[in-house]
PDB file as gemmi writes it, atoms N, CA and C in Angstrom:
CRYST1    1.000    1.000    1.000  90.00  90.00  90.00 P 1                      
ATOM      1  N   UNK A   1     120.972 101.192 107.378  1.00  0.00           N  
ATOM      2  CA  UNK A   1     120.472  99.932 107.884  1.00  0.00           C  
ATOM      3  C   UNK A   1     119.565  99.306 106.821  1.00  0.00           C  
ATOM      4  N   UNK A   2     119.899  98.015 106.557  1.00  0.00           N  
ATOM      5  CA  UNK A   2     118.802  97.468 105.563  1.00  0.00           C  
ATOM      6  C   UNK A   2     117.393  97.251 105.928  1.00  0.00           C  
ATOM      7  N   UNK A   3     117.164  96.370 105.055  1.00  0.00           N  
ATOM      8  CA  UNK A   3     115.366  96.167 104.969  1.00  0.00           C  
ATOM      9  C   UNK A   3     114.944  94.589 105.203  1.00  0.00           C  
ATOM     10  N   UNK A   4     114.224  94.274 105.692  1.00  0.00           N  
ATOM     11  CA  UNK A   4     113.957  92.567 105.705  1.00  0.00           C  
ATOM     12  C   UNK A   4     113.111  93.031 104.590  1.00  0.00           C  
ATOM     13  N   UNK A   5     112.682  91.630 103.814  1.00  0.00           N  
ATOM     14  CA  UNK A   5     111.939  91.405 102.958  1.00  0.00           C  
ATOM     15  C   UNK A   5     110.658  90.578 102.938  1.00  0.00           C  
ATOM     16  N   UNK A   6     109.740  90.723 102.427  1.00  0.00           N  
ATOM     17  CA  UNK A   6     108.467  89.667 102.959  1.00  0.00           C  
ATOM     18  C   UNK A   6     108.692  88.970 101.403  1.00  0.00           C  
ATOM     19  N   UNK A   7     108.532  87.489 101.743  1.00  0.00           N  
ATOM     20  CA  UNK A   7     108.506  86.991 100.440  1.00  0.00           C  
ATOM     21  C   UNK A   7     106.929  85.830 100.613  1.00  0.00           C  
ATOM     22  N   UNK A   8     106.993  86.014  99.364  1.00  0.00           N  
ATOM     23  CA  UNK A   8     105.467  85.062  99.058  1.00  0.00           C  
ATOM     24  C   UNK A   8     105.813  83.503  99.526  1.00  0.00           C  
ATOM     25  N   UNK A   9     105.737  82.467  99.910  1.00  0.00           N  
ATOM     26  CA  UNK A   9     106.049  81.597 100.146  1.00  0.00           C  
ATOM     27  C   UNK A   9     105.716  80.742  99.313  1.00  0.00           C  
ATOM     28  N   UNK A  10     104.051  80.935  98.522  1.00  0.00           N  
ATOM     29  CA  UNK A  10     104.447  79.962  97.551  1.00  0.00           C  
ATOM     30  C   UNK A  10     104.724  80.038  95.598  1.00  0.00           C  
ATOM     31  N   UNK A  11     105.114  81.631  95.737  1.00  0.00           N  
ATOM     32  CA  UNK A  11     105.882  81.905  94.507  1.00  0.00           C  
ATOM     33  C   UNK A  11     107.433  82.035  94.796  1.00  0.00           C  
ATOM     34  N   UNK A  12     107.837  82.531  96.345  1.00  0.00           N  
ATOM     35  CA  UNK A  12     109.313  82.784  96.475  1.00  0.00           C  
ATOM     36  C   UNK A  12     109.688  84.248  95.639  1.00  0.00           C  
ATOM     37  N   UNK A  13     108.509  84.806  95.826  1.00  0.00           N  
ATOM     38  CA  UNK A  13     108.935  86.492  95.047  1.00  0.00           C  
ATOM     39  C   UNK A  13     108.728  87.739  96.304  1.00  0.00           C  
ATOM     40  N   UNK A  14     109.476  88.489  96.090  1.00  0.00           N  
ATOM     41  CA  UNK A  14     109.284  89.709  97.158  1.00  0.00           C  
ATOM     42  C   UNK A  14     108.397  90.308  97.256  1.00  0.00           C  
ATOM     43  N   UNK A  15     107.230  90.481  98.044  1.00  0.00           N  
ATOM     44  CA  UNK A  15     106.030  91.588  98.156  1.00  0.00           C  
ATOM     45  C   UNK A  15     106.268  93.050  98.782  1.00  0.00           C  
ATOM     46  N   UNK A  16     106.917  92.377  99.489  1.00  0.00           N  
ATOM     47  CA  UNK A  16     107.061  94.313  99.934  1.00  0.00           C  
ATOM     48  C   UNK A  16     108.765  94.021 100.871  1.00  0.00           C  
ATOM     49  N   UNK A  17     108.936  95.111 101.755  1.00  0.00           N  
ATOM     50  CA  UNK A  17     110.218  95.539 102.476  1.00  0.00           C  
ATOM     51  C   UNK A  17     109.644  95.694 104.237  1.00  0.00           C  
ATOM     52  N   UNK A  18     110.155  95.494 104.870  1.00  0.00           N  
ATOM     53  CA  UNK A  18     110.116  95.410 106.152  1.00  0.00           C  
ATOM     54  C   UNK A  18     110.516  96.772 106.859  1.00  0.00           C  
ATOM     55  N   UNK A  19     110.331  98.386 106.889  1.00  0.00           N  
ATOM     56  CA  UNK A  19     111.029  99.785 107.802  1.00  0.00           C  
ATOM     57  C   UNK A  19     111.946  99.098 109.044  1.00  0.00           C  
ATOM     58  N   UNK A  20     113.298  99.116 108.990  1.00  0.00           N  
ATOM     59  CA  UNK A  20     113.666  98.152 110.259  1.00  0.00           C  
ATOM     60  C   UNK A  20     113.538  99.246 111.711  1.00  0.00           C  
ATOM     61  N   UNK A  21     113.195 100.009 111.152  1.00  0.00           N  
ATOM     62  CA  UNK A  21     112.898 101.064 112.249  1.00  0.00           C  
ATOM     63  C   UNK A  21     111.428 100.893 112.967  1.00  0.00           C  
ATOM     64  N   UNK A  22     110.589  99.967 112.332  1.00  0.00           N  
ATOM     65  CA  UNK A  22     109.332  99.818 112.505  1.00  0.00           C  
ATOM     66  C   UNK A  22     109.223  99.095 114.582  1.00  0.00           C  
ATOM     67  N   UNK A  23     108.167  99.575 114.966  1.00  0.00           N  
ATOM     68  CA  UNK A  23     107.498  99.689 116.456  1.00  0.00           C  
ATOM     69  C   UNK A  23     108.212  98.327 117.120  1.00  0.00           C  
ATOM     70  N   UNK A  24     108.489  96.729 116.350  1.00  0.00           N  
ATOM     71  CA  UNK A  24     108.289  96.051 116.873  1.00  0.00           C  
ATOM     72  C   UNK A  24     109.609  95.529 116.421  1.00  0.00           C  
ATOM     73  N   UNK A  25     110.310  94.385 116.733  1.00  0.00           N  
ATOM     74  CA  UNK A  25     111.682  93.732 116.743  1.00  0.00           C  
ATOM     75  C   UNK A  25     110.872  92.880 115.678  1.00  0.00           C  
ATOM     76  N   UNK A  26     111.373  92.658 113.888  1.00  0.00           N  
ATOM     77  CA  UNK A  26     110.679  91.690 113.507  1.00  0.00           C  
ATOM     78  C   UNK A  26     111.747  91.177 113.004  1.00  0.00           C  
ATOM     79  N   UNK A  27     113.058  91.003 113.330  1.00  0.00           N  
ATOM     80  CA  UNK A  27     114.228  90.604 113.142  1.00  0.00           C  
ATOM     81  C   UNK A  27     113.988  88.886 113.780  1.00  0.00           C  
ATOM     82  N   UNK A  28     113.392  89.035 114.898  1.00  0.00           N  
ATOM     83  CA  UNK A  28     113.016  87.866 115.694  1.00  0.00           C  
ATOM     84  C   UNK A  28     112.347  86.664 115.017  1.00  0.00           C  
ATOM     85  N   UNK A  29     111.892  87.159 114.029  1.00  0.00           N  
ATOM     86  CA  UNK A  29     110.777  86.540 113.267  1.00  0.00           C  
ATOM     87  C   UNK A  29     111.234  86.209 112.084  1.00  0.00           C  
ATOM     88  N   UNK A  30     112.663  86.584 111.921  1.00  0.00           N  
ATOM     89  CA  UNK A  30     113.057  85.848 110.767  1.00  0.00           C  
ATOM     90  C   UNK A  30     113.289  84.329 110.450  1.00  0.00           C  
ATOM     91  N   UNK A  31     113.000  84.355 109.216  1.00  0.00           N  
ATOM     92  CA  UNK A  31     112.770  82.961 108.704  1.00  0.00           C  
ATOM     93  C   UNK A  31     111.567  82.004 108.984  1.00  0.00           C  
ATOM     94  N   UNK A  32     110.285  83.144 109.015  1.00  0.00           N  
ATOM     95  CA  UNK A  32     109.349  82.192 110.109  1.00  0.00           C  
ATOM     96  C   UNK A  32     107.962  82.757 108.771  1.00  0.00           C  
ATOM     97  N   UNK A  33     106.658  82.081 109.110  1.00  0.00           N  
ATOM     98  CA  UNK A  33     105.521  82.596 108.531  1.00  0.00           C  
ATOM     99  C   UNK A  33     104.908  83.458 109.271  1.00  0.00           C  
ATOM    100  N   UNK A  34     104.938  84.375 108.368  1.00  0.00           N  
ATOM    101  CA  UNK A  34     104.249  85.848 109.579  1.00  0.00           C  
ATOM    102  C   UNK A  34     103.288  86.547 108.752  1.00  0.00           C  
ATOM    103  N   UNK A  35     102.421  87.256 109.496  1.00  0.00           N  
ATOM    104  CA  UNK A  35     101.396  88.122 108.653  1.00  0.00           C  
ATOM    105  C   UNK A  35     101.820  89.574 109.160  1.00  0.00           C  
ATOM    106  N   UNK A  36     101.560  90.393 108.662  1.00  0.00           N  
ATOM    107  CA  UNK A  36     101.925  91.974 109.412  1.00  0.00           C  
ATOM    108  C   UNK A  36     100.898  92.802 109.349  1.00  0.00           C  
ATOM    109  N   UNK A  37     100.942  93.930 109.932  1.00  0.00           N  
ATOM    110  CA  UNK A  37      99.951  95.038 110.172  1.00  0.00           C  
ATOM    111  C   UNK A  37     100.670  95.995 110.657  1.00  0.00           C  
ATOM    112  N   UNK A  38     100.537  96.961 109.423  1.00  0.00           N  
ATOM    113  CA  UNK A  38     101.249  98.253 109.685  1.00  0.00           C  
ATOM    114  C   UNK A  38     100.629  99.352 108.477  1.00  0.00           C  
ATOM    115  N   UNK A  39     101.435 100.520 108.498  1.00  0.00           N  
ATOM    116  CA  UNK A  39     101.688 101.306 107.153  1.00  0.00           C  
ATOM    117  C   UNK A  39     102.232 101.393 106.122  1.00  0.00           C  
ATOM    118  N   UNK A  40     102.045 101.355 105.106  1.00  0.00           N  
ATOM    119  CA  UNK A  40     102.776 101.026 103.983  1.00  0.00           C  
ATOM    120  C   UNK A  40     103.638 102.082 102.948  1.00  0.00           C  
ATOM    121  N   UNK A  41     104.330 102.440 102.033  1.00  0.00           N  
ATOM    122  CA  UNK A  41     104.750 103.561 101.431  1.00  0.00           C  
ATOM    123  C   UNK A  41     105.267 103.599 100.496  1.00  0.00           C  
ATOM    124  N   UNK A  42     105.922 103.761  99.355  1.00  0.00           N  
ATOM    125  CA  UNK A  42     106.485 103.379  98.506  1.00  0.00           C  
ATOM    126  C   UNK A  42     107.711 103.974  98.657  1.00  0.00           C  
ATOM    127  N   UNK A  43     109.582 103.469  98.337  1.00  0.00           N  
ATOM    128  CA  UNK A  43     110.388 103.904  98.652  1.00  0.00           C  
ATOM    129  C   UNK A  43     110.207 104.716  97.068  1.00  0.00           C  
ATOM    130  N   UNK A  44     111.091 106.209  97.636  1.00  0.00           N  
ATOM    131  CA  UNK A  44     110.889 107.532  96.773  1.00  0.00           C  
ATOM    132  C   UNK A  44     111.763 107.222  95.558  1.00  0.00           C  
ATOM    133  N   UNK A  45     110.966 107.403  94.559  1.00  0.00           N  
ATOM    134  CA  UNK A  45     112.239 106.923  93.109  1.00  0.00           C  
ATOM    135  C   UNK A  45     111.671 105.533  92.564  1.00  0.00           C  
ATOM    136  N   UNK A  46     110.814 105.026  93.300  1.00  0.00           N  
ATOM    137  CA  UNK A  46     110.907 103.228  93.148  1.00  0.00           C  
ATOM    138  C   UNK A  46     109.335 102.944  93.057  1.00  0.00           C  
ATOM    139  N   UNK A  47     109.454 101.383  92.675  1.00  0.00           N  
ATOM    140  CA  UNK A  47     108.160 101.003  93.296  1.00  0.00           C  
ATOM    141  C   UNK A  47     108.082 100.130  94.212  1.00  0.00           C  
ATOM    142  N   UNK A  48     108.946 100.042  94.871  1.00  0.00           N  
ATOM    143  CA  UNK A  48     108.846  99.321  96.352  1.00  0.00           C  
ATOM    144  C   UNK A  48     107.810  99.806  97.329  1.00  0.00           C  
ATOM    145  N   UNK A  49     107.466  98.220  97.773  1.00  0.00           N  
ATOM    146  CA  UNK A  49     106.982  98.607  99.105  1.00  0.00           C  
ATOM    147  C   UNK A  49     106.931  98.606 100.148  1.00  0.00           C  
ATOM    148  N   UNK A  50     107.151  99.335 101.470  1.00  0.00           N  
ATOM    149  CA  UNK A  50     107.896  99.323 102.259  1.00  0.00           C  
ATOM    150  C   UNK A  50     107.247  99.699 103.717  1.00  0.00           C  
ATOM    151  N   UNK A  51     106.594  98.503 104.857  1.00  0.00           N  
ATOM    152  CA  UNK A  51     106.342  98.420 105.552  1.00  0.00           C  
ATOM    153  C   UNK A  51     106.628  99.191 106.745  1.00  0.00           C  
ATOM    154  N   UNK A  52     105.710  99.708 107.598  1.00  0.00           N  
ATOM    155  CA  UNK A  52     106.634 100.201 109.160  1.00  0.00           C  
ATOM    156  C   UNK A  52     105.408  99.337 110.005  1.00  0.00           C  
ATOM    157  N   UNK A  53     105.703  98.109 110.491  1.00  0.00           N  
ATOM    158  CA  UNK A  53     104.740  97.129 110.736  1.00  0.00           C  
ATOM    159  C   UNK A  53     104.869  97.827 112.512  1.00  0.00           C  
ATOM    160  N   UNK A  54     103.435  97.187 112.887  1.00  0.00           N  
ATOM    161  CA  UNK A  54     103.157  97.975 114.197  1.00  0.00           C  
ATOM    162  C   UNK A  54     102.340  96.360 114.845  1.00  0.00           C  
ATOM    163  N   UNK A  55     102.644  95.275 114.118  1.00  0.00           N  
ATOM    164  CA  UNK A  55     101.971  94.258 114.608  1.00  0.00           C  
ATOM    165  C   UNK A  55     102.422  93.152 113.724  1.00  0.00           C  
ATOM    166  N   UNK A  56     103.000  92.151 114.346  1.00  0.00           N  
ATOM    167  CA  UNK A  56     103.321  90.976 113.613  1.00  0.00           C  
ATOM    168  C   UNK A  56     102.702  89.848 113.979  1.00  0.00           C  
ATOM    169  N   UNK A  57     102.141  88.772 113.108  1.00  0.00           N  
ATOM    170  CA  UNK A  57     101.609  87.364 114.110  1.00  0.00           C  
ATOM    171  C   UNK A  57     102.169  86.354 113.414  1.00  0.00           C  
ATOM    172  N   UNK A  58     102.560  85.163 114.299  1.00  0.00           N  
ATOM    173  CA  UNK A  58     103.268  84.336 113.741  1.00  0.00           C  
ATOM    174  C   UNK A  58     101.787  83.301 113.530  1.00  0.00           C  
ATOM    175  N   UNK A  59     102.127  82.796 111.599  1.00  0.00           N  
ATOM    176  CA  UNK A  59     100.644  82.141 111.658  1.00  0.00           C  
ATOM    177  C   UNK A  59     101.520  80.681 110.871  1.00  0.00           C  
ATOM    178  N   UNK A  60     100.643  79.743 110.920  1.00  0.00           N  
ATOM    179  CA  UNK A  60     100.928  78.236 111.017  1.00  0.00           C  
ATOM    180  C   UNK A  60     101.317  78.377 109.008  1.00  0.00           C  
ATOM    181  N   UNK A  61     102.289  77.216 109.019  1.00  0.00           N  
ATOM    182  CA  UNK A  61     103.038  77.079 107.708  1.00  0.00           C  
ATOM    183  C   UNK A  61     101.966  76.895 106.700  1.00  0.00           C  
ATOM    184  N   UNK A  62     101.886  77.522 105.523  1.00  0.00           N  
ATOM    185  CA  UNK A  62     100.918  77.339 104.234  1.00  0.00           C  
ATOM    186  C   UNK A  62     101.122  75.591 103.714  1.00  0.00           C  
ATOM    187  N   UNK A  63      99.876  74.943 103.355  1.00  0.00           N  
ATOM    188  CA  UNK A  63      99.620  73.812 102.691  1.00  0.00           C  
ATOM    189  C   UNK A  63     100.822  73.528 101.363  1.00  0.00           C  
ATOM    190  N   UNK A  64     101.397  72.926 101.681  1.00  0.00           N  
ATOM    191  CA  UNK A  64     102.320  72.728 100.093  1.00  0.00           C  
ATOM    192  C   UNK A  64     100.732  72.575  99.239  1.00  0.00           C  
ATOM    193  N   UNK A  65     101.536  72.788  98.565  1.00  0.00           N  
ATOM    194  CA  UNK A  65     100.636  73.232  96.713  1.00  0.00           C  
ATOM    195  C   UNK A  65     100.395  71.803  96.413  1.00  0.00           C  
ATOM    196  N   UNK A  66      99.261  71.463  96.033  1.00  0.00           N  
ATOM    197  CA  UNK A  66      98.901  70.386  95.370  1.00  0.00           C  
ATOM    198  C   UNK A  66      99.775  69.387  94.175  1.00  0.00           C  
ATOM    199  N   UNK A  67     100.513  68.745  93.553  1.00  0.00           N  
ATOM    200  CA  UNK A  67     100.922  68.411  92.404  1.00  0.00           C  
ATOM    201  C   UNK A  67      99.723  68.570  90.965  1.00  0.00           C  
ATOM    202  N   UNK A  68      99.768  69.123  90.179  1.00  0.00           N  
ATOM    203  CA  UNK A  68      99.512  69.196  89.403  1.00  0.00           C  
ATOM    204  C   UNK A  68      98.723  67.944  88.889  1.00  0.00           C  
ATOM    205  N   UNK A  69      97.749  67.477  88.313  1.00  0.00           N  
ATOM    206  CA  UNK A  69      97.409  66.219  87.846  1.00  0.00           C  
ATOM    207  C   UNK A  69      98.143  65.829  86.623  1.00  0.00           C  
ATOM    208  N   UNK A  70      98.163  64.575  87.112  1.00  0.00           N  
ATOM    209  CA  UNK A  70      98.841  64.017  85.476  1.00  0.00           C  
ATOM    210  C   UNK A  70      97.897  63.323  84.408  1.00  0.00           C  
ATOM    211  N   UNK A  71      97.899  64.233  82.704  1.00  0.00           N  
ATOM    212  CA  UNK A  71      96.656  63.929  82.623  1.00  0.00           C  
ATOM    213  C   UNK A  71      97.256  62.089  81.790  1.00  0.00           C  
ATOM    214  N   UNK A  72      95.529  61.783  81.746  1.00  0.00           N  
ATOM    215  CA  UNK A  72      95.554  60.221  80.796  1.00  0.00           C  
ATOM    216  C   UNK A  72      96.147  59.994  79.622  1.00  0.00           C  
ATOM    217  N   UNK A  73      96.532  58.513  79.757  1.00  0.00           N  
ATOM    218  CA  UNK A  73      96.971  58.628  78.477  1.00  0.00           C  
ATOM    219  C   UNK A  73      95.730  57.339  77.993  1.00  0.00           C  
TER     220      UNK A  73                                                      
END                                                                             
């Protein structure tokens, strides 16, 4: 069985792995902004990291990123 993935939202890079075996259905929660609370582990061989979340909260969408200033000319 695979792994969900947590991705950073505002780099779009993977932070860690989701245990799909973990306490709570977080399948439900896909595609959504979530924070987690669980145990963490590294998969054996790797440096992954790999969640068995025991608490998920769905939290409100991150601020788009500022634009950059454009400097003077």
């Amino acid at each position: 069985e695979g792994k969900y993935a947590l991705v950073n939202p505002t780099s779009g890079r993977v932070v860690a792995y989701v245990d799909p075996s973990s306490d709570i259905d977080i399948g439900s929660l896909m595609g959504k902004y979530i924070g987690v609370r669980g145990t963490q582990d590294v998969a054996p061989g790797t440096q992954v990291t790999v969640v068995h979340v025991s608490n998920a909260t769905l939290l409100p969408p991150p601020e788009p990123a500022a634009p950059a200033p454009t400097p003077g000319r």
